[in-house]
C-alpha positions in Angstrom: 0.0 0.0 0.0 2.8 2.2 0.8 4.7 1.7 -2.9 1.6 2.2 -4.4 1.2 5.5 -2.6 5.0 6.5 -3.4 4.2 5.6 -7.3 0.9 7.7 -7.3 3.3 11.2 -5.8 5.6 10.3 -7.8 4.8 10.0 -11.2 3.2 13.5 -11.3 6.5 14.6 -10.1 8.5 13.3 -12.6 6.3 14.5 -15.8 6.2 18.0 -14.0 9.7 19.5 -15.9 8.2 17.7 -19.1 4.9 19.3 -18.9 6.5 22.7 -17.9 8.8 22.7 -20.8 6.2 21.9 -23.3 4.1 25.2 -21.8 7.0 27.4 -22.1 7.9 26.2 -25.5 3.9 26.9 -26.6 4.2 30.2 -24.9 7.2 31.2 -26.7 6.1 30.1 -30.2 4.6 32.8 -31.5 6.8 35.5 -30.1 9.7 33.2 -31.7 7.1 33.3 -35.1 7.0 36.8 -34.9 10.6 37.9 -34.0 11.5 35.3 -37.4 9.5 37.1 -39.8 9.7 40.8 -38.6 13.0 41.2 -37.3 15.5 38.4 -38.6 14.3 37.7 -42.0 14.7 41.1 -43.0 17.5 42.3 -41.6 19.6 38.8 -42.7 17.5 39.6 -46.5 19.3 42.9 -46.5 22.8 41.1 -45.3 22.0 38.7 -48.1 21.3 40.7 -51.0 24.7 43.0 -49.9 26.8 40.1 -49.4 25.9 37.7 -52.0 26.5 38.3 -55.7 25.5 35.6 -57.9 24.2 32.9 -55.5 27.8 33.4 -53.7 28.9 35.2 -50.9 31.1 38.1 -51.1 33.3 38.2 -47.7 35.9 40.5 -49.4 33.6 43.4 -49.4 34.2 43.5 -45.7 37.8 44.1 -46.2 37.1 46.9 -48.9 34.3 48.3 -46.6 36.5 48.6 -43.3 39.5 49.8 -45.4 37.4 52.3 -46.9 38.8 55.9 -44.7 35.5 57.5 -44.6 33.8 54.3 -42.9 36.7 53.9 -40.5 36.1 58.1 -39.9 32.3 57.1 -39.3 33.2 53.8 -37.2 35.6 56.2 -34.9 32.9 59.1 -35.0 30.5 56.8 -33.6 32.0 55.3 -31.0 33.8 58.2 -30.0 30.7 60.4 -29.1 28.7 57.4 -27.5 31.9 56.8 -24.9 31.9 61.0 -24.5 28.2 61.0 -24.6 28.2 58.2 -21.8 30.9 59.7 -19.5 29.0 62.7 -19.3 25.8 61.8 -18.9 27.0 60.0 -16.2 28.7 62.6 -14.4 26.2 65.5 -14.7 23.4 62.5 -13.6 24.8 60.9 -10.6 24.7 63.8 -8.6 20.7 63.9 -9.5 20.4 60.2 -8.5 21.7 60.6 -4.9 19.5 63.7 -5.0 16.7 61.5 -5.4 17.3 58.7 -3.7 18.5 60.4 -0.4 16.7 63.6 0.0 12.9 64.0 0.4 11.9 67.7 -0.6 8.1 69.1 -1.6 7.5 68.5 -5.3 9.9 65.4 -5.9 7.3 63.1 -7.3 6.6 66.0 -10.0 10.3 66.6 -10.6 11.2 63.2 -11.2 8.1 63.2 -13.6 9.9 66.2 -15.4 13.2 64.2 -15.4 12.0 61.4 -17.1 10.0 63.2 -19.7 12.9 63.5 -22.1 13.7 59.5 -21.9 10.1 58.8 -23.8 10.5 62.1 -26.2 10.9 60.4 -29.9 14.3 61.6 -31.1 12.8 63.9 -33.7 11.2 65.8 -31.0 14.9 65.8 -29.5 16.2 67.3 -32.1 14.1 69.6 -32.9 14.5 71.0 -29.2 17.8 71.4 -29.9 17.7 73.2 -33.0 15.4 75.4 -31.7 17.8 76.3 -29.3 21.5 76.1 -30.2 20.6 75.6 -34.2 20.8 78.8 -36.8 18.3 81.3 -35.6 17.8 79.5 -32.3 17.6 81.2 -29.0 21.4 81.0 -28.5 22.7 82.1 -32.0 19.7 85.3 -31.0 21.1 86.3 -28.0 24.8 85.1 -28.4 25.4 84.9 -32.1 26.8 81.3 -31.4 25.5 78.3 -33.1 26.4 74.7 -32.1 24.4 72.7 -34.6 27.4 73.1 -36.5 29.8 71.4 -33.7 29.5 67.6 -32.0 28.4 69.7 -29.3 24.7 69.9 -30.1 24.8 66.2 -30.4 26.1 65.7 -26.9 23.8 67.7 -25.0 20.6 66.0 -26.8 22.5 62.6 -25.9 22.4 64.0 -22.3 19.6 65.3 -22.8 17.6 62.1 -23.8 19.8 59.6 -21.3 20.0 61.9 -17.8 16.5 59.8 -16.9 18.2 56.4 -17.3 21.2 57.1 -14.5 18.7 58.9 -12.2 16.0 56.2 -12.6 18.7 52.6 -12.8 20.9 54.1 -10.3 18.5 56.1 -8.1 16.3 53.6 -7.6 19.1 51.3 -6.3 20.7 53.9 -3.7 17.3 55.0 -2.4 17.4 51.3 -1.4 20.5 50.6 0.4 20.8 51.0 3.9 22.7 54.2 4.8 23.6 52.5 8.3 26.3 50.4 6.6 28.4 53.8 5.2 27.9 55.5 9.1 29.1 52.5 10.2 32.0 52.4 8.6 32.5 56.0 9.4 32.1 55.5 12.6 34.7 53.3 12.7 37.3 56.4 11.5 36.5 56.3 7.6 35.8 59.7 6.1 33.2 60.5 4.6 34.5 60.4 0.9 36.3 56.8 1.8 33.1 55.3 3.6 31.0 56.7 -0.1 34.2 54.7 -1.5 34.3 51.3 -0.2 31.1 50.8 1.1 28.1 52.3 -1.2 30.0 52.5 -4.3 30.9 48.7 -4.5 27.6 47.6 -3.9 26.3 51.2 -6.7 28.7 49.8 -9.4 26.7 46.9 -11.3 23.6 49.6 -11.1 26.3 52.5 -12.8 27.6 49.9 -15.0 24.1 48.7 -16.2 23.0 52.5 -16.9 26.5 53.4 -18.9 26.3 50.2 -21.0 22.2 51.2 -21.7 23.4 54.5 -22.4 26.3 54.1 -24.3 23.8 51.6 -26.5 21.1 54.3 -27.1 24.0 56.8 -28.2 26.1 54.1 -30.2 23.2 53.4 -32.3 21.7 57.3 -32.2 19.6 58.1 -35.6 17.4 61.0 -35.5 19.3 63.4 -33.1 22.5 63.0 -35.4 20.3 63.2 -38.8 19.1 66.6 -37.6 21.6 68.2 -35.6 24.7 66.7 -37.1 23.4 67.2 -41.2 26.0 66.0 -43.7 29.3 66.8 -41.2 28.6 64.3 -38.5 27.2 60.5 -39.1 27.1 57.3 -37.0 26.7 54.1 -37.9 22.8 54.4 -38.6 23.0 57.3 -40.1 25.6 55.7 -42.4 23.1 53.0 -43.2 20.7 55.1 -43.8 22.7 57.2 -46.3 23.7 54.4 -48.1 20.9 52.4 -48.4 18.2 55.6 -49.3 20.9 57.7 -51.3 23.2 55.1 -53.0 21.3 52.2 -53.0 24.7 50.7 -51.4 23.3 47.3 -50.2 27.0 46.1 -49.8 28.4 48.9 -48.1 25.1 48.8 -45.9 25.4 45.3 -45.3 28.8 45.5 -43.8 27.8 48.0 -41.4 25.1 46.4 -39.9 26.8 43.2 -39.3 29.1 45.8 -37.2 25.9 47.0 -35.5 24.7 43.8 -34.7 28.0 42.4 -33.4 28.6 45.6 -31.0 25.1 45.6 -30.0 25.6 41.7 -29.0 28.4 42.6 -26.8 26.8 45.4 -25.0 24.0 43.4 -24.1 25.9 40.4 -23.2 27.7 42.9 -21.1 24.6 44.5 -19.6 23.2 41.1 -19.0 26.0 40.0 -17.1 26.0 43.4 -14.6 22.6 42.9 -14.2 23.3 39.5 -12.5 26.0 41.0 -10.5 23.2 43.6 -9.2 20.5 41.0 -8.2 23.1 39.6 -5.8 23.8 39.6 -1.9 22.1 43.6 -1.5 20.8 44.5 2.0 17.8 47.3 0.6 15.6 48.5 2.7 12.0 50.5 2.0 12.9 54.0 -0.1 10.8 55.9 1.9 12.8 55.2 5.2 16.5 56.5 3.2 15.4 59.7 2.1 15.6 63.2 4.3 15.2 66.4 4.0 18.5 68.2 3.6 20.8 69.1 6.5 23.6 71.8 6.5 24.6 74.2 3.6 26.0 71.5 2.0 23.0 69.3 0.8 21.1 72.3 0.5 23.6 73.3 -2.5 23.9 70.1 -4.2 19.8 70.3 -4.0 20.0 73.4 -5.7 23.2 72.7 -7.8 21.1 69.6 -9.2 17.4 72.0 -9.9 19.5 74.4 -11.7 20.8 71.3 -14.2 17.5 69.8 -14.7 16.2 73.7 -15.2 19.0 74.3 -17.9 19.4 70.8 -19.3 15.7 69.6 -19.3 13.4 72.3 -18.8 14.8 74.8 -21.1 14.6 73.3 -24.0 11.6 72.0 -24.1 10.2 75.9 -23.1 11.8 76.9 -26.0 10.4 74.6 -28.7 7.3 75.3 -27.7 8.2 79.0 -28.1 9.3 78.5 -31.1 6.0 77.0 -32.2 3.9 80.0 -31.8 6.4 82.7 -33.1 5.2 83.5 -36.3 7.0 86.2 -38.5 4.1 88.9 -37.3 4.4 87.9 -33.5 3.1 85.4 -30.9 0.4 83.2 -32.2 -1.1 80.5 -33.9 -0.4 80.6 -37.4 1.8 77.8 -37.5 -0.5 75.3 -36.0 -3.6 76.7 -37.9 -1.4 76.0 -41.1 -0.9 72.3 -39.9 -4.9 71.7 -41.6 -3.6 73.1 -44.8 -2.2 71.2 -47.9 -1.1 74.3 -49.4 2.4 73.7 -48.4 2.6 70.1 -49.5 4.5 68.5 -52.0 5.2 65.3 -53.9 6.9 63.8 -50.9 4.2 65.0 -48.5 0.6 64.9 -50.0 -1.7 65.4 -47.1 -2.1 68.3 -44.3 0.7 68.2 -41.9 -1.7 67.3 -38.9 -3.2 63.9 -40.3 0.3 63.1 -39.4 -1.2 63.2 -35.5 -4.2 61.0 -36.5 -2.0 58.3 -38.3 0.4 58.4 -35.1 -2.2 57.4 -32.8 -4.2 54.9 -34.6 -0.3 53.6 -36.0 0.8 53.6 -32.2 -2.3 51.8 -31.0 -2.1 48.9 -33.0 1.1 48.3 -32.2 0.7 48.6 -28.5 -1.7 46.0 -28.7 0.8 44.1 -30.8 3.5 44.7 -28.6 1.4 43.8 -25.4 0.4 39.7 -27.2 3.9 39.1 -27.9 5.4 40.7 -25.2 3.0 39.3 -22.2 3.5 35.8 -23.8 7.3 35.9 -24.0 7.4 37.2 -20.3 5.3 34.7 -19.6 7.8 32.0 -20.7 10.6 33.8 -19.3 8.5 33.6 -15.6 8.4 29.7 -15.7 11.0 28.4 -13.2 13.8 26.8 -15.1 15.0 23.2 -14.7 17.8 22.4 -12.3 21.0 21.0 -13.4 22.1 17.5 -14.6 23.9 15.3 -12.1 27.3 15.7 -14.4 26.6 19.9 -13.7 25.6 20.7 -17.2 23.1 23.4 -17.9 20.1 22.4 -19.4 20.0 22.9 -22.9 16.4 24.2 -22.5 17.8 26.9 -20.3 20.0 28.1 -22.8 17.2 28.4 -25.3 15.5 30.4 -22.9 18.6 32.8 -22.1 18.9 33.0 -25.8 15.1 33.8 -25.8 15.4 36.7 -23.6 18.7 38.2 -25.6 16.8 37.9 -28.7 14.0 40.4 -27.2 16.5 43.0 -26.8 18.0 43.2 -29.8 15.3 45.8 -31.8 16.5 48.3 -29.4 19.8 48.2 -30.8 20.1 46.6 -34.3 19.9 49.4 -37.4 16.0 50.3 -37.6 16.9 51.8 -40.9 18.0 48.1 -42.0 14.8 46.4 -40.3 12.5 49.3 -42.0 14.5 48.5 -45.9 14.0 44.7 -44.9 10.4 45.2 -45.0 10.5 46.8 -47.7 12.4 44.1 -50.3 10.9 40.8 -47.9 7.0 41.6 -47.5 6.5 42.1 -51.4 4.8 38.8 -52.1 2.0 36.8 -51.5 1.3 35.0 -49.0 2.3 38.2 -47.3 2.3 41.4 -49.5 2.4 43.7 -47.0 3.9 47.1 -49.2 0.4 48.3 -49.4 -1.1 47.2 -46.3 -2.2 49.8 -43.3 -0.3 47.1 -40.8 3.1 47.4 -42.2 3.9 50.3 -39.9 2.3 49.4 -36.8 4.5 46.0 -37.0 7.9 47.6 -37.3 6.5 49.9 -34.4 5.5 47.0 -32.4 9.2 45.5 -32.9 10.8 48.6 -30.2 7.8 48.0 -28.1 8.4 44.4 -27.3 11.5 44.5 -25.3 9.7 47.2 -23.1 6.4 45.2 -22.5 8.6 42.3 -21.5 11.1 44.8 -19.3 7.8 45.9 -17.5 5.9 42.7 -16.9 8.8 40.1 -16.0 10.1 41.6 -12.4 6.3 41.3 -11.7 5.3 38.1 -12.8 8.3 37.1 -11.0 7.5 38.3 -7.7 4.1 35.8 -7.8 4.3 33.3 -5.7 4.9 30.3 -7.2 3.0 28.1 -4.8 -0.1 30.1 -5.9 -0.1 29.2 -9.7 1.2 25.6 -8.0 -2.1 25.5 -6.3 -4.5 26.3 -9.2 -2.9 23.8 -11.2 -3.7 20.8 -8.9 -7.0 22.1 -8.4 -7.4 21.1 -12.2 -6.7 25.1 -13.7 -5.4 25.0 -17.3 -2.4 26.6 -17.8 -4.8 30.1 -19.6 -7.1 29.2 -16.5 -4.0 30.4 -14.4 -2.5 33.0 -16.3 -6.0 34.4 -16.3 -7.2 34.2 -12.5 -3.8 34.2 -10.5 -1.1 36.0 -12.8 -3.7 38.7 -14.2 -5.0 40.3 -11.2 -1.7 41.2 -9.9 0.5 42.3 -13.0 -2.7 44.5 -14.2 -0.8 48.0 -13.1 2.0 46.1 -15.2 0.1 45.9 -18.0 -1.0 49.0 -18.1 2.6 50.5 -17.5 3.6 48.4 -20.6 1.2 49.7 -22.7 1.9 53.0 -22.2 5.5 52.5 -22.6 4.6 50.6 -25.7 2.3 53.4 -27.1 5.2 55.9 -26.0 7.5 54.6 -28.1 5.3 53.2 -31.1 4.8 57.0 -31.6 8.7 57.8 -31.7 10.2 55.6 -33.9 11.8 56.8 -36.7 14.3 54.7 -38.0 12.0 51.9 -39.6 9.3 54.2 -40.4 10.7 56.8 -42.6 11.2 53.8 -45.1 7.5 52.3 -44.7 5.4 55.3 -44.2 3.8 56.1 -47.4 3.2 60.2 -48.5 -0.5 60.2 -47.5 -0.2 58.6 -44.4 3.1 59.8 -42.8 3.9 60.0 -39.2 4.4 62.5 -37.0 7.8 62.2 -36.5 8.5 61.4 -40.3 6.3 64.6 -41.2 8.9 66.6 -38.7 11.5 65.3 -40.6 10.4 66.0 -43.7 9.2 70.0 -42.8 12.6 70.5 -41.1 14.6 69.4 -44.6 12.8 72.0 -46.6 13.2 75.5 -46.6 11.4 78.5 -45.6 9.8 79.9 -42.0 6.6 78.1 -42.6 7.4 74.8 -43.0 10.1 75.4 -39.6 7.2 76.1 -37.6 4.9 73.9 -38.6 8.2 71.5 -37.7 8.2 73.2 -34.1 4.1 73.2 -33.7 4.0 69.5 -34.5 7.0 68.2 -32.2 5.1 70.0 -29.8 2.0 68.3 -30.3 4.1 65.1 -30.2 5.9 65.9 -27.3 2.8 66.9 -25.1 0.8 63.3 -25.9 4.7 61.9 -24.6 4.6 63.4 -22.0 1.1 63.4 -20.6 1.2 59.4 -21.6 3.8 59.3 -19.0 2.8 61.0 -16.1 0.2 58.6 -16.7 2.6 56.4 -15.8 3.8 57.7 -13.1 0.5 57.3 -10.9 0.2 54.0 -11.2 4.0 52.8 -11.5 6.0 49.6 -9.5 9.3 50.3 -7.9 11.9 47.7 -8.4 15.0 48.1 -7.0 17.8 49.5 -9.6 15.1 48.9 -12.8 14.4 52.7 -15.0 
């Protein structure tokens, strides 16, 4: 009786791993499906058709590409300014995360709204900013007669600009957590203060720093739309580069070559990241936020306060205040000419065939659709991602299931940093016949959106679903609850802030992408930030405000999506 007992538990136990497997691998299907035919088939068509000539492949065009001295100029450029970019967006930034995470001062909730409004600007918008103020007739060349649109300057502020928000949210969040007894402990034990900052807060800061600098350094590496306006024909990265020689030499070759850079690079920052983000999830004694942070105490803190208000004022504030400016001066004063001009098709031409402002219509029906693209895939890859993993062999191998699934979650990343421009021509020369002749069809945008909003859904969701107990979904299941059944009564109720948070992240950033779209969008139903690009490369005053009016309208639904966000937001521990 006993045996037949044992057998009875024990059978159940052993098809467990098999049963879990075969969920996650149903669960990751169609995220794998989709990833296959949006993202890898037509970036490795565009490799293809540049590295292949007559059925055979070409590898000698690498050589002649990374001989050539301009590339190598535009390799150096672009890794040059995302190092500078990086180093100084960390040092004008940390000082605002210890702000944050150590001082508690009326309007801080706001504020740290304000800081992150930049992060979820689309780069167009960026730009645009920036033009506005240090670009030819800006409010700098008004009051100073200096321009910088003309220097790498222009480009290194926006990079700021655009990345403060990612050291003051990775970082912040982290140091609000730590216990501050374990630094006056040390300094009570004869430490100063700059030594007990050194060898006790800074080791356990430094996977949290590292993660932000590699995130940042990625975002700059592979910068498009800030360099394409404020850097014109003097200054190009590696997308840019792509870009140039895919839309204005039809260089598939040349084109080819530099994305296989970009992909490889991109690999090795987030293998990089990956690996600090391990380190960071380690052996960390955090405490609640709320019982770190003070108000300020002695001249001291009450300059760094200010020191740090008078960045985000001059840095952040400014020029945003100024585009908008810039938006309703019209050449007979303040007003609205430029925004009653946006219903007009009197300005268009054969590259721009409708009124400026059904730009804003096609954004949000375009950014919809692929938020509710971005949330199926992304929920159902997180989901996968949540399942608990199988333990070792006896010999201490990994599972090879295990590293399908780490391979799974490196895959999800990689839209945020492999060439847009490539993914957007892919589309183009890949989705041209049946069964899926997409060139003509509405969805074709919303899907190369819903590629950048993937990774974020999954960001959002996975800490979440993680934190669920286990023994909760464990308990549904042997009360006979399919797999949907518990997903939909135990997993759902308590990641629904998460969803929500992913959406809007998803919507955010469906409305800002660029790179992809400036190939798919067709004339009569452009974006909004395709239709700023387009105003701001032609001449005359009108069509550079109706440029200013609409990154305004584009950066007001930005931002009031996120402060959205904001209200109903989940702290984790060192996550932006």
């Amino acid at each position: 009786m006993v045996l037949a007992r044992s057998e009875v538990v024990h059978t159940p136990r052993r098809a467990r791993p098999a049963r879990g497997t075969a969920v996650r691998l149903g669960l990751m299907a169609v995220p794998l499906a989709f990833f296959a035919l949006f993202f890898a088939y037509p970036v490795a068509a565009i490799v293809g058709r540049g590295l292949k000539d007559g059925g055979q492949w070409q590898l000698g065009r690498l050589g002649a590409v990374l001989t050539d001295p301009d590339i190598v100029h535009v390799l150096w450029f672009t890794v040059w300014q995302a190092a500078a970019s990086t180093g100084l967006t960390l040092l004008i930034a940390l000082p605002g995360a210890y702000v944050f995470a150590r001082f508690d001062f009326p309007g801080k909730q706001l504020l740290r709204a304000v800081v992150a409004v930049p992060f979820v600007l689309p780069t167009v918008v960026v730009g645009s900013a920036f033009l506005a103020l240090v670009g030819r007739g800006g409010l700098l060349d008004e009051l100073s007669g200096l321009r910088l649109d003309t220097s790498v300057w222009a480009i290194l502020l926006a990079h700021i600009f655009f990345n403060y928000a990612v050291v003051v949210r990775t970082v912040g969040g982290l140091w609000a957590q730590l216990d501050p007894r374990q630094e006056e402990a040390a300094r009570v034990l004869g430490a100063g203060r700059f030594a007990a900052w050194r060898r006790v807060t800074l080791p356990a800061l430094g996977p949290a720093v590292a993660a932000a600098a590699l995130m940042v350094f990625l975002f700059t590496f592979t910068s498009f739309g800030v360099v394409q306006i404020l850097g014109g024909p003097t200054f190009s990265t590696l997308e840019v580069e792509i870009y140039r020689q895919t839309a204005d030499f039809l260089d598939l070759p040349t084109a080819a070559v530099l994305t296989m850079i970009q992909f490889a690079a991109v690999l090795g920052v987030l293998a990089l990241h990956a690996w600090t983000v391990r380190r960071r999830e380690t052996a960390l004694r955090l405490v609640d936020a709320s019982q770190t942070a003070r108000c300020p105490r002695g001249a001291g803190q009450w300059a760094l306060l200010w020191g740090n208000l008078l960045v985000i004022t001059v840095l952040l504030v400014v020029p945003l205040v100024v585009l908008v400016e810039r938006s309703f001066a019209g050449p007979d004063g303040y007003g609205t000419i430029f925004y009653d001009s946006l219903r007009s098709t009197a300005s268009a031409d054969s590259t721009f065939a409708v009124a400026p402002l059904d730009a804003l219509w096609n954004s949000l029906a375009y950014g919809a659709a692929a938020t509710v693209i971005a949330l199926v895939i992304g929920a159902l890859a997180a989901a996968a991602l949540t399942l608990p993993r199988l333990g070792r062999s006896p010999s201490g191998r990994t599972p090879v299931v295990n590293r399908f699934v780490r391979g799974f979650d490196a895959l999800l990343m990689l839209p945020l940093g492999v060439s847009a421009v490539t993914v957007g021509f892919g589309f183009l020369i890949t989705l041209d016949k049946p069964p899926l002749d997409l060139r003509d069809s509405w969805w074709l945008v919303p899907l190369a959106q819903a590629l950048v909003g993937v990774p974020f859904v999954v960001r959002t969701m996975l800490p979440v679903l993680r934190a669920v107990d286990v023994r909760l979904r464990e308990a549904a299941a042997v009360l006979g609850a399919s797999p949907w059944r518990v997903w939909r009564e135990v997993d759902l109720p308590m990641v629904r802030r998460a969803v929500l948070i992913a959406a809007g992240f998803a919507f955010a950033v469906s409305l800002g992408e660029f790179g992809a779209t400036v190939f798919i969008a067709r004339p009569d139903r452009p974006t909004l930030p395709v239709a700023v690009a387009r105003l701001l490369g032609r001449a005359g005053e009108l069509n550079y405000g109706q440029a200013m009016a609409l990154s305004t309208i584009l950066m007001v639904v930005c931002a009031g999506a996120l402060l959205v966000l904001e209200r109903i937001r989940i702290n984790h521990p060192g996550e932006f």
